[in-house]
C-alpha positions in Angstrom: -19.2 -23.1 -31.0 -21.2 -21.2 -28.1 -19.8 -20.6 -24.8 -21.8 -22.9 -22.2 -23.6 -20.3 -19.7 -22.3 -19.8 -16.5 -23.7 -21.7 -14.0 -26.5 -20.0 -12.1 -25.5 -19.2 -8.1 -27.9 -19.9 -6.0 -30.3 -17.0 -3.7 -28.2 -16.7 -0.8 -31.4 -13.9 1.0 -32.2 -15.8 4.1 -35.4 -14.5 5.3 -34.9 -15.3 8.8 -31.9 -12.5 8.9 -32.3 -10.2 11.8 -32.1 -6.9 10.3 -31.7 -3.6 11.8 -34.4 -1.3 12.4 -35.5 1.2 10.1 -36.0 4.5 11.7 -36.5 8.4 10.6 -34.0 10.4 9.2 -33.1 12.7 12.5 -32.8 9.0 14.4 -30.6 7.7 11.5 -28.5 10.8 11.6 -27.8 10.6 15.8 -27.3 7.0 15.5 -24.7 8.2 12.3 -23.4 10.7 15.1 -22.8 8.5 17.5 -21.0 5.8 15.6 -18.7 8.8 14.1 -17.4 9.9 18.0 -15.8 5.6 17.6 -14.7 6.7 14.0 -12.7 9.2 14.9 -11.2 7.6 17.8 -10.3 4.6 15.7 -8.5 7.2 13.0 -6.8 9.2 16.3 -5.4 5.5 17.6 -4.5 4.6 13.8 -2.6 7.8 13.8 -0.8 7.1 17.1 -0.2 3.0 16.0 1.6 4.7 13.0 3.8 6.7 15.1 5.0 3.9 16.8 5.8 2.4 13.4 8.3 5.5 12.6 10.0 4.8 15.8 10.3 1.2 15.3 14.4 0.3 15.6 15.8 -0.4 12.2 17.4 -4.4 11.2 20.6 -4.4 9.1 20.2 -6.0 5.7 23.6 -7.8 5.2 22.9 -10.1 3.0 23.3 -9.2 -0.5 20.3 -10.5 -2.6 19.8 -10.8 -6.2 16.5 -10.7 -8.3 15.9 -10.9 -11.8 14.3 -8.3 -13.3 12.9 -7.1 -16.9 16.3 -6.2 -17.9 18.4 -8.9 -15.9 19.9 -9.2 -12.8 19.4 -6.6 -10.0 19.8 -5.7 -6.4 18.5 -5.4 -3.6 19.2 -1.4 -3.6 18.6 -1.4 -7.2 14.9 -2.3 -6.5 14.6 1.0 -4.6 15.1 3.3 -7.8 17.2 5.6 -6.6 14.4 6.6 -3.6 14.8 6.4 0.3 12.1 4.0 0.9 11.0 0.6 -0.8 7.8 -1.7 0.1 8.2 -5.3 -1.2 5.4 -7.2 -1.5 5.9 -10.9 -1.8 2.9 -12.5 -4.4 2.5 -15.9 -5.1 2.8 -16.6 -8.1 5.0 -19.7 -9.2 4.9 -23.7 -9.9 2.7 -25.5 -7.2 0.5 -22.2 -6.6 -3.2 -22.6 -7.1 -3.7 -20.8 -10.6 -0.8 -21.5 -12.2 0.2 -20.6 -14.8 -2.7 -19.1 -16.2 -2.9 -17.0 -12.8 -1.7 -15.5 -9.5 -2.7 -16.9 -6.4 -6.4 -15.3 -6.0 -5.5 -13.7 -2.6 -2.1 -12.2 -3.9 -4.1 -11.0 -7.4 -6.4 -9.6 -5.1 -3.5 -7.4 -3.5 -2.5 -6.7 -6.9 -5.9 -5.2 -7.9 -6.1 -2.7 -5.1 -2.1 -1.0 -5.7 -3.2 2.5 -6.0 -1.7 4.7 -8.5 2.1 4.9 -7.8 3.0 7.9 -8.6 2.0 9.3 -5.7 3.6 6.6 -3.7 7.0 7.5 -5.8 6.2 11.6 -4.5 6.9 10.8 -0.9 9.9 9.3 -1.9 8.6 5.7 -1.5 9.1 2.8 -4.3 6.5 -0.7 -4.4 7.9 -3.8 -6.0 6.0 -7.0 -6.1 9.0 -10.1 -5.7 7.7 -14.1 -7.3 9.4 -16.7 -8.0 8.4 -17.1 -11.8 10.5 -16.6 -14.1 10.0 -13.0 -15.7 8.5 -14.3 -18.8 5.8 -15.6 -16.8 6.0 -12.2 -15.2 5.6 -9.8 -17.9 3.3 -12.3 -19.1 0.6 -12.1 -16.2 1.3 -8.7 -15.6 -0.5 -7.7 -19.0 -3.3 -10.0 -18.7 -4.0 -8.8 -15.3 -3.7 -5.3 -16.3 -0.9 -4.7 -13.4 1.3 -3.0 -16.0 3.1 -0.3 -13.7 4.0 -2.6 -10.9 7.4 -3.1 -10.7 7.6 -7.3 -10.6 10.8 -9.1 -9.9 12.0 -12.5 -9.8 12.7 -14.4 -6.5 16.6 -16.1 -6.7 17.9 -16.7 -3.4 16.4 -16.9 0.3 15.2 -13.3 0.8 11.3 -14.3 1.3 13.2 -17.0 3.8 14.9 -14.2 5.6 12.3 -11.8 5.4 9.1 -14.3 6.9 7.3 -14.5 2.9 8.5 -17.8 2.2 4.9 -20.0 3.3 2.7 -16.6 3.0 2.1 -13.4 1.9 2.8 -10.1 2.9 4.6 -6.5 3.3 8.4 -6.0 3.9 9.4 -2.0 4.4 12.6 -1.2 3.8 15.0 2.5 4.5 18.0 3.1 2.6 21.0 5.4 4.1 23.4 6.0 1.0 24.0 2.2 -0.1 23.4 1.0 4.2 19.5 -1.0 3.5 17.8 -1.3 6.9 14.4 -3.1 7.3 12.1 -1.1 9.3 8.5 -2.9 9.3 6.7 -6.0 8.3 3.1 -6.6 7.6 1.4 -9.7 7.2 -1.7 -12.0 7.1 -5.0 -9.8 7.9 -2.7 -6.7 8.1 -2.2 -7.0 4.0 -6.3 -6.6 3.5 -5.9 -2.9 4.3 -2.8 -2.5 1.8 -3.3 -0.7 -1.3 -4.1 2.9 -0.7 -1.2 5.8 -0.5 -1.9 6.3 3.2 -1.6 2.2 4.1 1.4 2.2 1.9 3.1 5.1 3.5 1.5 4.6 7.3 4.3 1.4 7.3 7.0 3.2 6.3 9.5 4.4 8.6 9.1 8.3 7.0 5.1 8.0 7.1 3.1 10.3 5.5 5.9 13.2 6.0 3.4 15.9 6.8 3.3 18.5 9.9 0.4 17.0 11.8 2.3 13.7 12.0 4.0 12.9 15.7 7.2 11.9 14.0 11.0 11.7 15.7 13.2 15.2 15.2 14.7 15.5 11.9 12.2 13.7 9.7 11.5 15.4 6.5 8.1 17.0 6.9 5.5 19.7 4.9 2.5 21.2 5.1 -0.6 18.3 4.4 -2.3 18.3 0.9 0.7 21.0 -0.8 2.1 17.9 -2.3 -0.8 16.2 -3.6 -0.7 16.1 -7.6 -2.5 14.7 -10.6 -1.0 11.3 -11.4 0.6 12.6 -14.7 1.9 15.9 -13.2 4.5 15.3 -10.3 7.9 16.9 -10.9 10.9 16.6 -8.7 11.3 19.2 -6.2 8.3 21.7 -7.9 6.9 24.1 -5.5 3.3 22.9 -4.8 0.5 24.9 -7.3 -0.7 28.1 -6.3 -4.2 27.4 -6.9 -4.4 24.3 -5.3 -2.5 25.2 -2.1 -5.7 28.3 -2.0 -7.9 25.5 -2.4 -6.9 23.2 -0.1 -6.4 25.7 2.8 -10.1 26.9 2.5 -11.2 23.3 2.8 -8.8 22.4 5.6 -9.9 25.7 7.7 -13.9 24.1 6.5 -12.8 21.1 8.1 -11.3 23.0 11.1 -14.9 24.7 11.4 -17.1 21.7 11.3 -15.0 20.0 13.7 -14.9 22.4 15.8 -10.8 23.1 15.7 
C-alpha cells in the first residue's frame, strides 16, 4: 500500500514585501562594514555579560537528589563524571507532553538537535546531561531514533526540576563541584536556551568559561593560551600537551587576525 503524499504547503512569497535595495558591490561592502562596527560591539558586550556570569555568587545544593540512569540509580555528583563542571538540561519528554511517546516535545528535540559534539565540552572539563521524566526505556528508546546517541539522558525521580525552576519549562541549570560540595552557579531559560548548543554557549554559562587568557576571569581560575586546546573530536587525551603543528598554525592565523583588525 502507497504512502498518501504529503500535503502540499501553500506559497507563502507575498509580493507586496518591502525589500531591501539592491545596490553595487563597494555599497554592499560599506553597508557590510558598517553593520560589522555593531557586530563587534555585540561580541565585546557578550564577552563582558560572560564575565559577569563567572563572578556570579555560587547556591549550595543540599539536597541529595537521585536519577535513574542506564545502569540504575545515580547522583547528583555522579552525573558530573568525575569533571568540575555539569550543565543539565531539563527536556520534556514524559506522559502528557505533546509527542508522546513516539517523541520529545518539538522545542526540547529541537535543543537536542543542535548539542554540539561533546567532546570538546568534556576538554574544558565541562559534562552535559539531559534530565526527563520517562522512564529510561523510553529513554534509550528515543535517544536512537532521534539519533542523540552520546547525550547523557537521565531519569527525573524527585523534585530537582521543582527546585531548580524546570518543572513548567525548559531550560539550562549550571552546576560547580568542589571535591563532593555541588554548588549551582547559573540558570538559563526561555529565549536564553535558543542560543544553546555550541561549545562557546555551553561553556560562556559556566562558572570556569571558556578558561582561555583573553577572558576577564577572577584570580585563580584555570586558564591557557586560546585555540592550544582545540582537538579533533576523536583525539583529546587527558592532560596532552597541545600539537606542535597546530599550535604554529593557529598563532599565524591569530597574529592574521591581529593584522586585519588592526591589534
Amino acid at each position: 500500500m502507497s504512502k498518501k503524499p504529503p500535503e502540499k504547503r501553500p506559497d507563502k512569497r507575498n509580493d507586496s514585501m518591502k525589500t531591501p535595495p539592491v545596490v553595487s558591490k563597494q555599497e554592499w561592502e560599506a553597508a557590510w562594514a558598517r553593520m560589522l562596527v555593531k557586530e563587534k560591539a555585540f561580541t565585546r558586550s557578550r564577552d563582558a555579560l560572560a564575565a559577569e556570569r563567572r563572578r556570579m555568587p555560587w547556591l549550595a545544593v543540599e539536597k541529595n537528589y537521585e536519577f535513574d540512569g542506564p545502569r540504575g540509580k545515580v547522583s547528583l555528583l555522579d552525573l558530573f563524571e568525575g569533571r568540575r563542571q555539569l550543565i543539565i538540561y531539563r527536556a520534556f519528554f514524559e506522559p502528557g507532553v505533546h509527542g508522546w511517546p513516539g517523541h520529545g516535545c518539538i522545542g526540547c528535540s529541537m535543543v537536542a538537535d543542535q548539542v554540539s559534539h561533546l567532546s570538546h565540552l568534556n576538554a574544558r572539563d565541562t559534562t552535559l546531561a539531559f534530565a526527563s521524566r520517562a522512564p529510561q526505556t523510553d529513554i534509550t528508546r528515543l535517544k536512537s531514533q532521534m539519533g542523540w546517541t552520546d547525550i547523557p539522558w537521565y531519569t527525573l525521580t524527585d523534585s530537582f526540576d521543582a527546585d531548580f525552576g524546570v518543572d513548567e519549562w525548559h531550560g539550562h541549570n549550571a552546576f560547580i563541584r568542589d571535591g563532593e560540595k555541588i554548588f549551582r552557579t547559573y540558570f538559563i531559560n526561555g529565549r536564553g536556551d535558543e542560543a544553546i548548543g555550541t561549545v562557546w554557549s555551553y561553556l560562556d554559562m559556566t562558572a570556569l568559561g571558556r578558561q582561555e587568557l583573553w577572558e576577564d576571569s577572577p584570580e585563580g581560575y584555570p586558564q591557557e593560551k586560546p585555540y592550544k586546546w582545540w582537538n579533533w573530536h576523536d583525539s583529546y587525551v587527558p592532560d596532552a600537551a597541545p600539537d606542535p603543528k597546530w599550535i604554529e598554525v593557529s598563532d599565524a592565523g591569530e597574529a592574521a587576525f591581529r593584522k586585519r583588525d588592526g591589534g
